[in-house]
PAKERO-182173 format. One record per residue (C-alpha): x, y, z negated; residue number from 1. Coordinates in steps of 0.05 Angstrom, whole numbers, plus 5000, padded with zeros to 4 digits. Example, Ala and Ser with C-alpha at 12.3 -4.5 7.8 and 13.67 -1.06 7.14 Angstrom:
REM PAKERO-182173
<px = 5246 | py = 4910 | pz = 4844 | num = 1>;
<px = 5273 | py = 4979 | pz = 4857 | num = 2>;
END
This chain:
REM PAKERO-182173
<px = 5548 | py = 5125 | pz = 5127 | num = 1>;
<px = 5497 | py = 5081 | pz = 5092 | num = 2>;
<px = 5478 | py = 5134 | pz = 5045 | num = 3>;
<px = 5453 | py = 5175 | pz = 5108 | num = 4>;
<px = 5408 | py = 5117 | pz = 5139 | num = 5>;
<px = 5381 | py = 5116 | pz = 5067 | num = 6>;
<px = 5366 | py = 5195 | pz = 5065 | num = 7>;
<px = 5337 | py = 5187 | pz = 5140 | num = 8>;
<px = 5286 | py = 5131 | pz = 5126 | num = 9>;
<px = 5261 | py = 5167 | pz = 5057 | num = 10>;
<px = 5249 | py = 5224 | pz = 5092 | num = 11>;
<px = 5221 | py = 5195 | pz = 5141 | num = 12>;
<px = 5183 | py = 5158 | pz = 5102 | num = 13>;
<px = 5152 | py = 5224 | pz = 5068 | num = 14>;
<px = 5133 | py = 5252 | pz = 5123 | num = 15>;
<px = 5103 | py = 5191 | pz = 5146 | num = 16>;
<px = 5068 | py = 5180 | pz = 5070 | num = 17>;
<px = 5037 | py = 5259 | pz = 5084 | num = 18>;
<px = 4999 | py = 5226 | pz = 5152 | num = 19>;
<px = 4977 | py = 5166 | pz = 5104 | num = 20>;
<px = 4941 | py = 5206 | pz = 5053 | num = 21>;
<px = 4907 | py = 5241 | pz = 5117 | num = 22>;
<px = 4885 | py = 5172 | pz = 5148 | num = 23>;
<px = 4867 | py = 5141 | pz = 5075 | num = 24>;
<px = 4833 | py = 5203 | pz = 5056 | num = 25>;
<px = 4794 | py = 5217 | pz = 5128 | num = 26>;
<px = 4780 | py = 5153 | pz = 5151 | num = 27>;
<px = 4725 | py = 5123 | pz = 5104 | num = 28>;
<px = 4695 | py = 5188 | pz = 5115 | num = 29>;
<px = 4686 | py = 5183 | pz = 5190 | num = 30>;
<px = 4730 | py = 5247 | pz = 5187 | num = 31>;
<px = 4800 | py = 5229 | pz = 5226 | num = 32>;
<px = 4780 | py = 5259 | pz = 5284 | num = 33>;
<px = 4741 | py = 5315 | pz = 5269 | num = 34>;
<px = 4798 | py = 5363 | pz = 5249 | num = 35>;
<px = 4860 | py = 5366 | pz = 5285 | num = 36>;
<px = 4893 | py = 5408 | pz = 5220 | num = 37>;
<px = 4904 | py = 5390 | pz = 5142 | num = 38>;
<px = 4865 | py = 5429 | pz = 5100 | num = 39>;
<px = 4842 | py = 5445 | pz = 5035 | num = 40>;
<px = 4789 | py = 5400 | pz = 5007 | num = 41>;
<px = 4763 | py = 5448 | pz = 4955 | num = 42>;
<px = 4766 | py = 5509 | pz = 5001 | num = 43>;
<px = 4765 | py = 5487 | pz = 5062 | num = 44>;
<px = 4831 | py = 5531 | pz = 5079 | num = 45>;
<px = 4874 | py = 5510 | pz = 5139 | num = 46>;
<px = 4937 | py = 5494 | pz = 5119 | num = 47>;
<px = 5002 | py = 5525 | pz = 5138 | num = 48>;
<px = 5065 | py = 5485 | pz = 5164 | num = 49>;
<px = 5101 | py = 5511 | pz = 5096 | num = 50>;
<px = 5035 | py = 5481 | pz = 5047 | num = 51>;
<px = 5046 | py = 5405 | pz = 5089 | num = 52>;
<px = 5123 | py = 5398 | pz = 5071 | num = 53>;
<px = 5111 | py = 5328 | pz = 5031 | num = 54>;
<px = 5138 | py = 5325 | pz = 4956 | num = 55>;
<px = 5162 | py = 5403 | pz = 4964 | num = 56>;
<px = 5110 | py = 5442 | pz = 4973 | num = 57>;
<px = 5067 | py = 5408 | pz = 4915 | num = 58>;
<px = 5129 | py = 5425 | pz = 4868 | num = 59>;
<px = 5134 | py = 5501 | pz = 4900 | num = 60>;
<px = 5054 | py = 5516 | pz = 4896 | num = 61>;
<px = 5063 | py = 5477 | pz = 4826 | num = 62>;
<px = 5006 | py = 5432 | pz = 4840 | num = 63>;
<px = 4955 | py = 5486 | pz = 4855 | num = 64>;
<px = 4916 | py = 5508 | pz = 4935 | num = 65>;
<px = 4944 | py = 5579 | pz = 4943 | num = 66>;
<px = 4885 | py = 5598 | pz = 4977 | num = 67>;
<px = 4827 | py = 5577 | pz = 4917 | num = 68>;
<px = 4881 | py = 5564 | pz = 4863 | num = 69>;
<px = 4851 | py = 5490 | pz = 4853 | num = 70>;
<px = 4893 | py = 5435 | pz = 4828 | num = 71>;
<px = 4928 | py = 5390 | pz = 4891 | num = 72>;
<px = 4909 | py = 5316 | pz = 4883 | num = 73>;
<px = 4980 | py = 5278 | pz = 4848 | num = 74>;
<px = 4956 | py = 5223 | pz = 4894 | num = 75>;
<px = 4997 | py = 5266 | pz = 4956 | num = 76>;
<px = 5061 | py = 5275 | pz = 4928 | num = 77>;
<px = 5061 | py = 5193 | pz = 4899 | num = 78>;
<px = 5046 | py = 5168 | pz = 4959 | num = 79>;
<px = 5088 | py = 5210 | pz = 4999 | num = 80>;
<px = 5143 | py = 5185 | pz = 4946 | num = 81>;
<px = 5117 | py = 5115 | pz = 4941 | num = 82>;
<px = 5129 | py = 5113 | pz = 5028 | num = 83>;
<px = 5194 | py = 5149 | pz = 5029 | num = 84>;
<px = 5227 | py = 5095 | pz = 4972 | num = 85>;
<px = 5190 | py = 5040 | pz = 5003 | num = 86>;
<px = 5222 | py = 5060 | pz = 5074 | num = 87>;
<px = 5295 | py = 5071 | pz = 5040 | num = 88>;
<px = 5280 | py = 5002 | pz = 5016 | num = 89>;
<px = 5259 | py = 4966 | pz = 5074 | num = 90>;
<px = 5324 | py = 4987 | pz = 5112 | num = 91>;
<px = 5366 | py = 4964 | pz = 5055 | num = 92>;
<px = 5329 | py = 4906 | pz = 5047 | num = 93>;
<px = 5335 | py = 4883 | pz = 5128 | num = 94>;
<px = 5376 | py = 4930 | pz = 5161 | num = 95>;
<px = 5374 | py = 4949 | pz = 5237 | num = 96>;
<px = 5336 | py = 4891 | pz = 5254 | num = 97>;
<px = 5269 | py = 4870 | pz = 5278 | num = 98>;
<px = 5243 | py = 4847 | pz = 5217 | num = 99>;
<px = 5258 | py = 4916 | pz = 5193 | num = 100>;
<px = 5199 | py = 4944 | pz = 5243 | num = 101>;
<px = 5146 | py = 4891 | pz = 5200 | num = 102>;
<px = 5168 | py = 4913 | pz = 5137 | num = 103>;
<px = 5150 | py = 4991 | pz = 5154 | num = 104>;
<px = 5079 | py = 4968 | pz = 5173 | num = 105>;
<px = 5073 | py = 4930 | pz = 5113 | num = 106>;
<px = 5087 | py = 4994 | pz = 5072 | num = 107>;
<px = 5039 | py = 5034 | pz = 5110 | num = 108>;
<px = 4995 | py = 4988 | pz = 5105 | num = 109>;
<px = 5008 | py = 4982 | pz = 5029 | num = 110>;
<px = 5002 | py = 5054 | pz = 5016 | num = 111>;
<px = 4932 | py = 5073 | pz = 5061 | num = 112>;
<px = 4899 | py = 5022 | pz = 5024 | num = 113>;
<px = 4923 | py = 5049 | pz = 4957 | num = 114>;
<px = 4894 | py = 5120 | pz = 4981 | num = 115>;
<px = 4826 | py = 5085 | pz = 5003 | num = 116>;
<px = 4813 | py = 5042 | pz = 4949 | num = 117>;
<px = 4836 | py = 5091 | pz = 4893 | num = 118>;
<px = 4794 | py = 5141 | pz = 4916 | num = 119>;
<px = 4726 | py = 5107 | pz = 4945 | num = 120>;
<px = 4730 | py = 5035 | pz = 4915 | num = 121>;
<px = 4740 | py = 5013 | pz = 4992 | num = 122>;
<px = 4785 | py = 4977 | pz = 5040 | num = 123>;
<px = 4762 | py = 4991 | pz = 5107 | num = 124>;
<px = 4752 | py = 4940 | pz = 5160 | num = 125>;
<px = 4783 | py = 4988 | pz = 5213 | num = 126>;
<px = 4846 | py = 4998 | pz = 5175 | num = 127>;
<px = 4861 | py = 4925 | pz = 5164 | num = 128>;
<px = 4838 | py = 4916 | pz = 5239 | num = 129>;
<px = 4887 | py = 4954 | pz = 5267 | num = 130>;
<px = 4947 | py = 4922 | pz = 5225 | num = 131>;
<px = 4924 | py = 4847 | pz = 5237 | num = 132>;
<px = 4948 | py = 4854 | pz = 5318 | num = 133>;
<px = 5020 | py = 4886 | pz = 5293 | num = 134>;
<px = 5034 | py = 4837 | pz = 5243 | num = 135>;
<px = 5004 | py = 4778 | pz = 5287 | num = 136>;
<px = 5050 | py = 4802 | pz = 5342 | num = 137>;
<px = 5111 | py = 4813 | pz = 5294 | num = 138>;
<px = 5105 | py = 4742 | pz = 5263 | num = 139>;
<px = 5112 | py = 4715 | pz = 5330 | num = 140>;
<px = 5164 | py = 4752 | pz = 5349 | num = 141>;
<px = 5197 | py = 4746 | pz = 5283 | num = 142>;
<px = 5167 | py = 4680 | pz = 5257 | num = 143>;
<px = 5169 | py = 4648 | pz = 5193 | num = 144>;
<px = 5198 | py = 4574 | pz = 5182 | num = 145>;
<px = 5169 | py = 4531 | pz = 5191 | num = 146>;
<px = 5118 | py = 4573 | pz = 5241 | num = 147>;
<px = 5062 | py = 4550 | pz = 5206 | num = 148>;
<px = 5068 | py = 4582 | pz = 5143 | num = 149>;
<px = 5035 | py = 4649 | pz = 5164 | num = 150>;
<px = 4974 | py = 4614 | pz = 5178 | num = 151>;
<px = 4973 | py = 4575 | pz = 5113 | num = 152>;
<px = 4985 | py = 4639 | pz = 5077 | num = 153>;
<px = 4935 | py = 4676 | pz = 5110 | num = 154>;
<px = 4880 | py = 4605 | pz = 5086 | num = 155>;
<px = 4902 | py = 4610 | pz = 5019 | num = 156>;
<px = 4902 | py = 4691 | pz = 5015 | num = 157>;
<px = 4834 | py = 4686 | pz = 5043 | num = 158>;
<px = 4814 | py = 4622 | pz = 5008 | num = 159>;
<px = 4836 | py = 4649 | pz = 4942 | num = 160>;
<px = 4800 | py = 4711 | pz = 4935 | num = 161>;
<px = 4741 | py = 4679 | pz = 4971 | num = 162>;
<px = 4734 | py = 4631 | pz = 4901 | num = 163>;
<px = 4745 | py = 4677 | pz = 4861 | num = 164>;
<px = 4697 | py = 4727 | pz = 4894 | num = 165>;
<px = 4640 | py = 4664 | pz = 4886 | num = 166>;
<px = 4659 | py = 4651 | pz = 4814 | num = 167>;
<px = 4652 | py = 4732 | pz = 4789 | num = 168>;
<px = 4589 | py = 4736 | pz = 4825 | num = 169>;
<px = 4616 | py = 4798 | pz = 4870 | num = 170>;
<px = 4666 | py = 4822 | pz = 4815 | num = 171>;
<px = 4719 | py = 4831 | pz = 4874 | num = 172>;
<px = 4709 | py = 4856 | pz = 4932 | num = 173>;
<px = 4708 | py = 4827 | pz = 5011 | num = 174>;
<px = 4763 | py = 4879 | pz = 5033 | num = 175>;
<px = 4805 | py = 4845 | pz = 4973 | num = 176>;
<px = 4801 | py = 4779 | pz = 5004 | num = 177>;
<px = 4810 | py = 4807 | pz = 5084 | num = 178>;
<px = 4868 | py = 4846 | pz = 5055 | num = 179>;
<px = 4898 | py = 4779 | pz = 5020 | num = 180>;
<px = 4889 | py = 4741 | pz = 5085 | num = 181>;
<px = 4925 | py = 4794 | pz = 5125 | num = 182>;
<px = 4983 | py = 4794 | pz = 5085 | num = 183>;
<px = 4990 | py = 4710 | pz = 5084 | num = 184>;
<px = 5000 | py = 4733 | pz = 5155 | num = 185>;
<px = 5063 | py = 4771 | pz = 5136 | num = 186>;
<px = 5093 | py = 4734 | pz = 5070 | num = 187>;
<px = 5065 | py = 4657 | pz = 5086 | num = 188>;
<px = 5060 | py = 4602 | pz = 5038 | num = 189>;
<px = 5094 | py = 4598 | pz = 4983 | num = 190>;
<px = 5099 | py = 4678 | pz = 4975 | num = 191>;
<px = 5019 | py = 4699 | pz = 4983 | num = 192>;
<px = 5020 | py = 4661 | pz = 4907 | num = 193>;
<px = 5074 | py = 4706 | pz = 4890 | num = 194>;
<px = 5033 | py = 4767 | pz = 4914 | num = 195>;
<px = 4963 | py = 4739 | pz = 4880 | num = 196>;
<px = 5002 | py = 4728 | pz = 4816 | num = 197>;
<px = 5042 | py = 4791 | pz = 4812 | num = 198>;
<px = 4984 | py = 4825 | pz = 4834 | num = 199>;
<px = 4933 | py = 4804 | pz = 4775 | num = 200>;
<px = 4995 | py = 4820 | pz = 4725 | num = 201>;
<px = 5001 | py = 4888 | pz = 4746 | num = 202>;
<px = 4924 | py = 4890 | pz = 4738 | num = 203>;
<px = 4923 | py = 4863 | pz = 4676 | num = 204>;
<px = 4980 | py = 4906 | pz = 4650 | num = 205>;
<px = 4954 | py = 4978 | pz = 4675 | num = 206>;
<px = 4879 | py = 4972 | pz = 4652 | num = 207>;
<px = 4906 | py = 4944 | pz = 4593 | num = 208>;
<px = 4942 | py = 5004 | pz = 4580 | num = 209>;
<px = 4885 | py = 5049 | pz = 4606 | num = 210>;
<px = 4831 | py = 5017 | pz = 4555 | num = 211>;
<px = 4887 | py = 5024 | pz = 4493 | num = 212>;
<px = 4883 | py = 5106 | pz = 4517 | num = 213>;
<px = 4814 | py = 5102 | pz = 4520 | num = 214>;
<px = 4818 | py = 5129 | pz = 4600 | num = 215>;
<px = 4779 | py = 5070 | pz = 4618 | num = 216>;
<px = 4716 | py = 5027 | pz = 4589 | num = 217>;
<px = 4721 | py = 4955 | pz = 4594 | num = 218>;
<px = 4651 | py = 4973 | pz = 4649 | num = 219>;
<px = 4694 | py = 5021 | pz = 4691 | num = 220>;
<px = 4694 | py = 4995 | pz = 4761 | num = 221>;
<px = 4771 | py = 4984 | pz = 4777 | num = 222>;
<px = 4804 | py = 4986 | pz = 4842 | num = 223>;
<px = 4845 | py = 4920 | pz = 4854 | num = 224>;
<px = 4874 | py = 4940 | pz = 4924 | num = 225>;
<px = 4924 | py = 4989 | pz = 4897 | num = 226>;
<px = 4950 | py = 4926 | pz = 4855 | num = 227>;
<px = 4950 | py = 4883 | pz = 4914 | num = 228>;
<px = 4986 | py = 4938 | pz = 4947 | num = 229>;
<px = 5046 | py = 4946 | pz = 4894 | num = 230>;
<px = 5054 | py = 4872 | pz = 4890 | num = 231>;
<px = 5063 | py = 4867 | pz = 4973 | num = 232>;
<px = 5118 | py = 4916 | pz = 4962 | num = 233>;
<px = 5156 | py = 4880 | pz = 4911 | num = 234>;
<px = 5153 | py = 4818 | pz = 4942 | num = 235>;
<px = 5166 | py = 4853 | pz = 5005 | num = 236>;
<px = 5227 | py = 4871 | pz = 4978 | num = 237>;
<px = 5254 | py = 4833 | pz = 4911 | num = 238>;
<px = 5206 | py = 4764 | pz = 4929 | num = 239>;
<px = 5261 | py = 4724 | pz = 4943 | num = 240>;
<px = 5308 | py = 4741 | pz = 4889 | num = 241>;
<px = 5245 | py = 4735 | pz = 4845 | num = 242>;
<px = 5233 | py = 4661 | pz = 4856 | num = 243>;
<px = 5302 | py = 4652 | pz = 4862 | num = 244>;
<px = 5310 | py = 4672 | pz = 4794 | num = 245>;
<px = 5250 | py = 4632 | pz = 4766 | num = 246>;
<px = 5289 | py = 4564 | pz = 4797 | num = 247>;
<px = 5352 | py = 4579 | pz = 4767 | num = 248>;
<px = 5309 | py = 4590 | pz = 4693 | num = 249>;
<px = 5272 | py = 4532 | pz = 4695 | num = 250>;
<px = 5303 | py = 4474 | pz = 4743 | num = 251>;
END
């Protein structure tokens, strides 16, 4: 039985991760309302329903528009992916339960600001205004102990990236900090450290890797929302057995 709530909240979550891409894709654009259909951004060709069946149809075109034969993004089918695990994961990790509804958001969340800041350098203010209500309203529904913590996490997500932001001169980014703040909301203090730290390793790591391939210059302007992003998800879902694990190591 489980193994069918599992199947149901990845797919889901893939069709879900399809509408992302739109809305990450559209909406620093001023374009989410202008077209009511997907299309093709090199072509301009409307899409039909059998060209917008998320993971699938990339692998059946093999990556290529039918219509001008151009290659399809690999940012669609990941993120459709990335959504449809991080659903699956977000039921096993809370079950049918209310907390379950706040975990969702946070992966939406999570992945639209992966799309936007991967592909224009930008976290929108609209995006992270429309999730600060949800998640407000979920952690007083579902509130953290004691209650307090979601506002401390949200200071020291805010006040963190606001020092660092002072001490690069501008080398990070206000949407950065707003996005930090809004998820103190969500994982409260002690876990928004969590977040910051895993965060900057998985920063560190990747363009680490990308300047030993040579894709990157140690000048490239780097996104850091997508790492923000991956390291709300793991906390999201492994943070406790993460510190957990660090107590047992050292105390």
């Amino acid at each position: 039985m489980e193994i069918i709530f599992y199947s149901l909240f990845f797919v889901l979550g893939t069709i879900f991760g399809s509408f992302y891409n739109v809305v990450g894709l559209r909406i620093p654009k001023q374009q989410f309302f202008k077209s009511d259909r997907s299309y093709c951004p090199s072509c301009q060709k409307q899409l039909n329903w059998y060209e917008l069946i998320p993971i699938f149809s990339y692998l059946f075109q093999r990556g290529k528009c039918r219509g001008c034969g151009q290659s399809i993004r690999k940012i669609y089918p990941l993120m459709e992916a990335l959504t449809g695990l991080s659903f699956a994961l977000s039921y096993w990790r809370f079950g049918l339960t209310i907390e379950l509804i706040l975990a969702l958001l946070v992966a939406s969340l999570a992945v639209i600001i992966i799309v936007t800041d991967q592909t224009y350098y930008l976290i929108p203010n609209k995006i992270l205004l429309f999730f600060l209500p949800l998640f407000s309203i979920g952690r007083i529904v579902v509130p953290l102990t004691p209650w307090w913590s979601s506002l401390l996490g949200a200071t020291i997500g805010f006040g963190l990236l606001f020092l660092i932001i002072i001490a690069s001169k501008g080398g990070m980014g206000a949407g950065d900090m707003k996005y930090f703040a809004l998820l103190g909301i969500v994982f409260g203090y002690p876990y928004i450290f969590l977040v910051f730290f895993l965060s900057t390793l998985y920063g560190a790591f990747v363009n680490l890797l990308l300047l030993m391939l040579k894709k990157v210059s140690r000048k490239s302007k780097v996104p850091f929302g997508p790492y923000i992003s991956l390291a709300a998800l793991t906390v999201l879902f492994f943070g406790e057995q993460i510190v957990n694990g660090y107590l047992t190591l050292f105390f």
